[in-house]
C-alpha positions as CSV (number, residue, x, y, z in Angstrom):
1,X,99.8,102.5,101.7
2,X,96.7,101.0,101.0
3,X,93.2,102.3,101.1
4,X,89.2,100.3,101.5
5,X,87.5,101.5,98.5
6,X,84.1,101.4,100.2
7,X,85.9,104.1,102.7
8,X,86.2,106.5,100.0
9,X,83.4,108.7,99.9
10,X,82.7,112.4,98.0
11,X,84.8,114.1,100.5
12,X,88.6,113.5,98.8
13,X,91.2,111.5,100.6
14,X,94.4,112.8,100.5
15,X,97.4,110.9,100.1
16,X,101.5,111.5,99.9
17,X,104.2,108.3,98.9
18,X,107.5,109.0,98.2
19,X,109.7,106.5,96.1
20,X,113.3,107.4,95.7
21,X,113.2,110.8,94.3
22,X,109.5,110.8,92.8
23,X,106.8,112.1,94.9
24,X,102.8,110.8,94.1
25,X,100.6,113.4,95.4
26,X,97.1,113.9,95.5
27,X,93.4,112.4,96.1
28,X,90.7,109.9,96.1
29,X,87.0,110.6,95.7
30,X,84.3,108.4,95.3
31,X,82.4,109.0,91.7
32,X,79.4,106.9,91.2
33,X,78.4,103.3,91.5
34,X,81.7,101.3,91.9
35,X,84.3,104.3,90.3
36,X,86.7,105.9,92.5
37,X,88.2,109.1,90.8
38,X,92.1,108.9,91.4
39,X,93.7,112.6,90.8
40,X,97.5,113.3,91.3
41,X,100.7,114.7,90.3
42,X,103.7,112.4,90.2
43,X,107.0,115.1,90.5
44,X,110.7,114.3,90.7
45,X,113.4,112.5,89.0
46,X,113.3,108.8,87.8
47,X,116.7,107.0,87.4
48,X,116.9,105.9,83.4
49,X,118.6,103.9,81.1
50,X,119.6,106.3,78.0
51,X,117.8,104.4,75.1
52,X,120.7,105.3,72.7
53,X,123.8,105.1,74.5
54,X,122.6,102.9,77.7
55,X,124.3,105.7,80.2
56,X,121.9,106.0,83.3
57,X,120.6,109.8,83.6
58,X,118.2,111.5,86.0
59,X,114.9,112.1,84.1
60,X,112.7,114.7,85.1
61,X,109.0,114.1,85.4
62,X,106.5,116.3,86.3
63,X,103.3,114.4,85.1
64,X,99.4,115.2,86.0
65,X,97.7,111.8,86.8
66,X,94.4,110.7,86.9
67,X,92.1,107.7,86.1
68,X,89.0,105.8,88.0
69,X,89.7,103.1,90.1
70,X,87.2,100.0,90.1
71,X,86.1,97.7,92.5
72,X,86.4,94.5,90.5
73,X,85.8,94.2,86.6
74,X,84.9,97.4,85.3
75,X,81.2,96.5,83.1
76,X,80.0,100.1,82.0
77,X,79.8,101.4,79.3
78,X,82.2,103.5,77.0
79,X,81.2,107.2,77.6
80,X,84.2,107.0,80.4
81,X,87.2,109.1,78.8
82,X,89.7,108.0,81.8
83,X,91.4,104.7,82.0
84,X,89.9,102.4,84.4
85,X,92.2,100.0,87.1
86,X,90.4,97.5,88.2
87,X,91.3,96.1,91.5
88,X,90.0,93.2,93.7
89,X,88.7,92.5,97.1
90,X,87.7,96.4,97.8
91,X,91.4,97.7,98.4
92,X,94.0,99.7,96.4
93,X,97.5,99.1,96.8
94,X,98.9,102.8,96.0
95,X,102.5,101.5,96.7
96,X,101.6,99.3,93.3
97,X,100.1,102.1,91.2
98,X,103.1,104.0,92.1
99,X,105.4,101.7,90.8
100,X,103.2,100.9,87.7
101,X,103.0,104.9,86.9
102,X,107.5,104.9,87.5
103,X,107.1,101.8,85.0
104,X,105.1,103.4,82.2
105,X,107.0,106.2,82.2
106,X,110.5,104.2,82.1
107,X,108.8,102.2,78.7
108,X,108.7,105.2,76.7
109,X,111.5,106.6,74.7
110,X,114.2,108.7,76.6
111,X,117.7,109.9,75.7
112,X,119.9,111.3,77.8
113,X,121.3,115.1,77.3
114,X,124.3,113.8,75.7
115,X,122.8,111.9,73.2
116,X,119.6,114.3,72.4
């Protein structure tokens, strides 16, 4: 699914992708000069490696998500307190930022329930 960032106004666009068994749920809103506010919940399971013993588990994730979006390289200055993504050639791939969030989450530590 991909949205035109120049589409995006202050009314939010919703939006719904399902990846295995995670749902990324929520909305796009246009904030001010080239900043799109991203807002969502990502909810399911995510299928893991056990970082002790190496036994795949289901890990449950229920995680609040939101950060600005930026059409092109993101020049303001540092009174933002999100994380910004910038992205090129006014369109957001939210297939990819799925699959970056299902990433970032995999990278942290996680043991299964045997091993905890």
């Amino acid at each position: 699914m991909k949205f035109t960032l120049r589409k995006i106004g202050k009314t939010p666009t919703d939006f719904e992708l399902k990846s295995d068994e995670i749902t990324f749920k929520g909305y796009l809103e246009y904030h001010n000069g080239r900043l799109i506010l991203l807002k969502a919940n990502l909810a399911g399971f995510i299928t893991k490696d056990c970082d002790i013993c190496a036994e795949k588990f289901k890990l449950p994730v229920d995680e609040k998500v939101e950060f600005f979006i930026c059409d092109g390289i993101y020049e303001g200055d540092n009174s933002i307190e999100l994380d910004v993504v910038e992205v090129f050639n006014d369109v957001v791939d939210m297939d990819e930022l799925l699959n970056s969030e299902i990433e970032l989450i995999k990278s942290d530590y996680h043991s299964c329930e045997n091993c905890k």
